[in-house]
C-alpha positions in Angstrom: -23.8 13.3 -2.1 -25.9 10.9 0.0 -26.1 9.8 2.5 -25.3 13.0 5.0 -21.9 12.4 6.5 -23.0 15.1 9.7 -19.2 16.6 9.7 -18.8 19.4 11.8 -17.1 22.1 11.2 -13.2 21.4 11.8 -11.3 22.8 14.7 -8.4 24.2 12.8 -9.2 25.1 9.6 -5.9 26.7 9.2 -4.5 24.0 7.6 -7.8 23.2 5.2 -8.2 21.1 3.4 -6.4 18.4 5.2 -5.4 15.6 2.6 -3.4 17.5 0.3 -0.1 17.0 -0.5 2.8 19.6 -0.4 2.5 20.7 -3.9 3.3 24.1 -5.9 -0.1 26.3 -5.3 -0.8 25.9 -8.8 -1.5 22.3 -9.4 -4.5 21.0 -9.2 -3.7 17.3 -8.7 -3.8 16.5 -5.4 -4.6 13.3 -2.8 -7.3 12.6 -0.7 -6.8 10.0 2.4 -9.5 9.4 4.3 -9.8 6.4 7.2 -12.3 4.4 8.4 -13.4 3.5 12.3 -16.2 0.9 13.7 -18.6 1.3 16.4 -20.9 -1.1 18.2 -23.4 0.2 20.6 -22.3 3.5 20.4 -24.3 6.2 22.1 -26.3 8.7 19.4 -24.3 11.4 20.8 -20.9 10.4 19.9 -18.1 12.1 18.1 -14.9 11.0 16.3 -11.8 13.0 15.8 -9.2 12.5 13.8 -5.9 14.9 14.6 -3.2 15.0 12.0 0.5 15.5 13.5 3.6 15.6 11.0 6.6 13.4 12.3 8.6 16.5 11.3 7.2 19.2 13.5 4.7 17.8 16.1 4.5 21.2 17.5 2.0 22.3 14.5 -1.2 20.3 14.1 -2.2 19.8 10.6 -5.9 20.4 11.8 -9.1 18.3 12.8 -11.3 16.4 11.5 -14.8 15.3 13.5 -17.7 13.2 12.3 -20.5 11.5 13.8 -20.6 7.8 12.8 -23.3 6.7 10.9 -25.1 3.0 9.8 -25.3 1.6 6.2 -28.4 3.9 5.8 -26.9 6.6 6.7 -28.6 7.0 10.5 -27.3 8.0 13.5 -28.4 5.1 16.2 -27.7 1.9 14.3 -26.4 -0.9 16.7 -23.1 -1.2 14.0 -22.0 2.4 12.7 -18.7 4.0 10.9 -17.0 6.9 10.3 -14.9 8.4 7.8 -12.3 10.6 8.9 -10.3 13.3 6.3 -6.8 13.1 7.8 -3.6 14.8 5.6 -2.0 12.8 3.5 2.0 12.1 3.7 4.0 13.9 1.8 7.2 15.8 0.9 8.7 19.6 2.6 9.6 21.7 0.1 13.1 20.6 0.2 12.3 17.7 -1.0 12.3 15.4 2.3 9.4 12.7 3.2 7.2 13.4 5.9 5.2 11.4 8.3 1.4 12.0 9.8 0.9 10.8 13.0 -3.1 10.5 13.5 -4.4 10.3 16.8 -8.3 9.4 16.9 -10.4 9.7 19.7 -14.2 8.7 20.7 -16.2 11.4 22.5 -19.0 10.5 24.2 -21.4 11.7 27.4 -23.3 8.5 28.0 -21.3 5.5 27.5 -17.4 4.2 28.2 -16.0 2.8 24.7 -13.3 0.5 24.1 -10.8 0.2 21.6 -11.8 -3.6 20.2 -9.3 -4.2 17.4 -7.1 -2.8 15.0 -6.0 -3.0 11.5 -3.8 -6.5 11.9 -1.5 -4.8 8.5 -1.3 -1.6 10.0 2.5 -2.4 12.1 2.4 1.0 14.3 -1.5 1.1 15.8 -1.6 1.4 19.8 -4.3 2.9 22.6 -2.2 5.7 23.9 -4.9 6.5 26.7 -8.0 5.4 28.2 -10.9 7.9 30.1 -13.9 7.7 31.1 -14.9 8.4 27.6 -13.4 6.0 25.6 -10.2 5.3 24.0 -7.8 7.1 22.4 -6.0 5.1 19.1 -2.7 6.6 17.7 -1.1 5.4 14.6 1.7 6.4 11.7 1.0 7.0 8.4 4.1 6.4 6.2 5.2 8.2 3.4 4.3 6.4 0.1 2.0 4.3 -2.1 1.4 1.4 0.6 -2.1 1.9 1.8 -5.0 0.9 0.5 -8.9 -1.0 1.6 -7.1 -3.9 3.5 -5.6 -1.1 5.9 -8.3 1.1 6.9 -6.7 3.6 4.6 -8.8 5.2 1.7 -6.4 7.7 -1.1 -8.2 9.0 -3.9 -6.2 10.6 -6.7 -6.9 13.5 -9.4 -8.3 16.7 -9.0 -9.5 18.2 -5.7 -13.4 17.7 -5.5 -12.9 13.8 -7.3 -10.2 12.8 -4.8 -12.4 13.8 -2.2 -15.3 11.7 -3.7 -13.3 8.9 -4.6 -11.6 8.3 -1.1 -14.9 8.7 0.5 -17.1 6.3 -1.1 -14.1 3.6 -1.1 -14.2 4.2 3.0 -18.2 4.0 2.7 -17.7 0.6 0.9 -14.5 -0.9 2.6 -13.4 -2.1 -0.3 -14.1 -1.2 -3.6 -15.9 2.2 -5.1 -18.9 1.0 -4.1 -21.3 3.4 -2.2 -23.8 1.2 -2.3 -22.1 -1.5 -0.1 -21.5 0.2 2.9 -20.8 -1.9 5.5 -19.5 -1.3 8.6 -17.4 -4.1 9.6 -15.4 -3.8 6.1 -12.0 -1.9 5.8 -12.1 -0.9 9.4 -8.9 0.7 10.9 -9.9 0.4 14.5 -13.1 -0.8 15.9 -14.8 0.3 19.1 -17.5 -1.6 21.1 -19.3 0.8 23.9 
């Protein structure tokens, strides 16, 4: 697929992939949820993570997610960038009870301080939980349920494995609609960043 999303390799791939619901092992229907973050003037170098964190058991990550964000033609040092971040989906335990995610994302960089600009006015639980010489942290929650769609930052693709994938991410390249073609930065944002 074009253009080259530059994702590294996640830190815990443990819990790989990271979108899927809690389904029996056989099924092959599955949700994708990918987000979508701003930057303005960020520094070439820079790195965002997305950490998933069930409401049930924060003491077990469900894994990493990092990306370098990238223009509408797909380069690293445009003045107005994005990135799309794979974070797990909520879902259900086995017993049958709704789950959470808590999604902390934070903006790694060596040669520039970035701020947290703006947020997703739909999205009711956003909030900067720190700030460093690095840049801000953003922390939000992901509810369980049907609710989240291009207005909230949110991207879901549904189906099997490899088209949820693809669906999700070209809606978050697009901000809207499944549109690769239209990506724009400034559309569908979750959270924007100005360095």
């Amino acid at each position: 697929m074009k253009p080259q999303l530059h994702t590294y390799i996640p830190l815990d791939e443990t819990f790989q992939l990271l979108s899927w619901y809690d389904v029996p092992a056989f099924s092959e229907q599955n949700r994708a949820c990918f987000i979508k973050i701003k930057t303005a003037n960020a520094p070439e170098d820079t790195i965002i993570t997305a950490k998933s964190i069930s409401t049930v058991d924060v003491s077990s990550p469900l894994g990493n997610y990092s990306m370098a964000p990238i223009d509408a033609h797909g380069f690293l040092n445009g003045t107005s960038r994005f990135a799309c971040l794979q974070v797990r989906c909520p879902g259900f335990l086995t017993t049958g009870a709704a789950f959470d995610i808590v999604v902390n994302i934070t903006m790694e960089t060596t040669s520039g301080h970035c701020l947290a600009r703006s947020q997703s006015a739909l999205l009711r639980s956003g909030n900067i939980i720190s700030r460093s010489a690095g840049g801000d942290s953003f922390r939000f929650t992901l509810e369980n349920g049907d609710n989240y769609g291009p207005k909230y930052g949110v991207y879901i693709g549904t189906g099997f494995r490899d088209r949820a994938v693809y669906q999700a991410q070209h809606s978050c390249y697009s901000g809207s609609h499944f549109d690769h073609e239209a990506m724009v930065a400034e559309n569908g944002a979750i959270a924007s960043y100005q360095c």
